[in-house]
C-alpha angles and dihedrals in degrees: 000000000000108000121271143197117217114191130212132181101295094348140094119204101192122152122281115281128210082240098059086067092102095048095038087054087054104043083043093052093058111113098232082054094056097046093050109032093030080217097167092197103150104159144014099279090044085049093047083045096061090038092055097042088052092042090056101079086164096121093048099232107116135008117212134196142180117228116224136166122270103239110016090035091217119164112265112155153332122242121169136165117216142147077090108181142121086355103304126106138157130226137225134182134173127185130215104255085240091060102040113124107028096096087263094141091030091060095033092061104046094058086044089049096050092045089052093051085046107047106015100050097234125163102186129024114186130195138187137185134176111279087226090068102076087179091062091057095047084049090045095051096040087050080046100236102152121229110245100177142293125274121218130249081334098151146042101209131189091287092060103239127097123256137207100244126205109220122216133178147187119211117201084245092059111115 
């Protein structure tokens, strides 16, 4: 898949990039990254190595963007949408602890949601997150992803120990 730039109010969503390694080491070194991603990015090269995993889409399981700002192109975010297969895919997102709470991931995954139904002939995206991450679940409903359920005990998380998750999905279909 060549590479592609989605945009979104006040956001660009373009593929990683060598030079994001700096930003991508900080954002991946926030605690509430680590508990809920599990990143284990500790260093540069860690850092140009999980850059480089999420920028190869060759195998057509996952895309993977980084989330900057329109007009400054900071480095805001990563959302990505990936399990790709027989129409099916899930989604994950995380946000840079200084721009948490400005609708960064809400509005990031709803362009890439709407890409993804588009161009990759999707019919269902899911997407879970920890119940004990009430954030996730505001991102998941204003990018319209409906809650289905929780699932027990269904994750070990960063932190090491498993959470109950809330599922949520999109269907193609979905207003």
């Amino acid at each position: 898949m060549p590479p592609v730039e989605i945009t979104a109010p006040g956001l660009l969503l373009r593929p990683w990039r060598a030079a994001d390694a700096p930003a991508v080491l900080a954002a991946l070194v926030d605690p509430d990254i680590v508990r809920w991603n599990g990143q284990g990015v500790t260093d540069l090269a860690q850092a140009a190595g999980w850059i480089a995993r999420r920028a190869d889409w060759s195998d057509g399981s996952h895309v993977s963007l980084a989330v900057t700002g329109d007009a400054d192109r900071t480095l805001l975010g990563a959302v990505s949408v990936h399990q790709i297969r027989d129409g099916n895919a899930a989604v994950g997102y995380w946000t840079a602890a200084p721009s948490r709470g400005r609708g960064v991931a809400g509005r990031a995954l709803a362009a890439l949601t709407g890409w993804a139904f588009a161009r990759l002939d999707l019919h269902r995206i899911e997407l879970w997150h920890a119940v004990d991450n009430p954030a996730s679940c505001r991102v998941a409903a204003r990018a319209g992803y409906r809650l289905e359920g929780t699932l027990r005990e269904s994750h070990r998380y960063g932190d090491g120990h498993r959470h109950d998750e809330h599922l949520h999905a999109r269907l193609t279909t979905d207003s």
